[in-house]
C-alpha positions as CSV (number, residue, x, y, z in Angstrom):
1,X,-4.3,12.6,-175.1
2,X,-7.1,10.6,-176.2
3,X,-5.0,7.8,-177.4
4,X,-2.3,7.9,-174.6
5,X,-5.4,7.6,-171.9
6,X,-7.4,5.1,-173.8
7,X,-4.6,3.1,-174.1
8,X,-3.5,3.3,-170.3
9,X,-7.4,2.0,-169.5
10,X,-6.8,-1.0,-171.7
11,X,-3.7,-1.8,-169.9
12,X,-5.4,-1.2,-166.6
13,X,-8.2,-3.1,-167.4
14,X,-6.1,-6.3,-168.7
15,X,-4.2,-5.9,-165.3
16,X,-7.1,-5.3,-162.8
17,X,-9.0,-8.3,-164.7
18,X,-5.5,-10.3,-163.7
19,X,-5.7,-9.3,-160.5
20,X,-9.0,-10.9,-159.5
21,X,-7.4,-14.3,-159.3
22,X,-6.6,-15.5,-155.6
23,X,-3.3,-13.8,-153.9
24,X,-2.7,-11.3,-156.3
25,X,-5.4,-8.9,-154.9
26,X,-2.3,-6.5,-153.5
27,X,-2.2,-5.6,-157.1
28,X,-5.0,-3.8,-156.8
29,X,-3.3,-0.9,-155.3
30,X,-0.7,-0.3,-157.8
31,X,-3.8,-1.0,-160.7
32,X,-5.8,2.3,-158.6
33,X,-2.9,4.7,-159.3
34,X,-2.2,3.4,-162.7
35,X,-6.0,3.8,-163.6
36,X,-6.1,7.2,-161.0
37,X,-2.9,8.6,-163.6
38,X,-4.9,7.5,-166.8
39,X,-8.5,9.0,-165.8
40,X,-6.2,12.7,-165.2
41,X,-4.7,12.0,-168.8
42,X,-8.0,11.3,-170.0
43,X,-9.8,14.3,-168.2
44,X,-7.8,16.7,-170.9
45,X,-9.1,15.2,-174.0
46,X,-11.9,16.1,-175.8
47,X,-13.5,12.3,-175.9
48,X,-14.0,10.1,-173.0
49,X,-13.3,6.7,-174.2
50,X,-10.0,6.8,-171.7
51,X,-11.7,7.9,-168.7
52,X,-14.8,5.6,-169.5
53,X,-12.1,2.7,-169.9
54,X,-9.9,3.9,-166.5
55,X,-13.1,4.6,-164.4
56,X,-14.0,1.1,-165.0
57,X,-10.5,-0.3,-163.8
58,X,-11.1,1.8,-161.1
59,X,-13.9,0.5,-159.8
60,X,-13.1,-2.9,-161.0
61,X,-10.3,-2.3,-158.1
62,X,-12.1,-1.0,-155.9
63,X,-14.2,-3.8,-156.1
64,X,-12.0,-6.9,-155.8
65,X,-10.6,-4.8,-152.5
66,X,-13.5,-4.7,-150.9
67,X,-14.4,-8.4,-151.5
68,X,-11.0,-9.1,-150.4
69,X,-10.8,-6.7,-147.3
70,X,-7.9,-4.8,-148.9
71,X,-5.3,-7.1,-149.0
72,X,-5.7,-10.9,-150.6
């Protein structure tokens, strides 16, 4: 589970840093659930590396939605 999660963050990660550019702020959204998914997997390891890596996405997300006001 540790792999599967930590690998999910990193691919959450890559897409919530691609999301910051202008107009693609909507993919925040889908990037939340992805990230939301991967910090459940990660909950039922033993290390936290995944849910470290998918809390960060998270509120990496959360972030560029509030700057944007939830859509751009």
């Amino acid at each position: 589970m540790n792999i599967i999660s930590t690998l999910w963050g990193i691919v959450a990660l890559l897409l919530a840093v691609l999301a910051l550019f202008p107009f693609l702020g909507w993919a925040n959204w889908f990037i939340l659930v992805f990230a939301v998914i991967g910090l459940i997997i990660g909950a039922f390891g033993q290390r936290k590396t995944g849910m470290l890596l998918n809390g960060v996405a998270i509120l990496l997300a959360c972030f560029r939605l509030f700057i944007g006001g939830g859509i751009i």
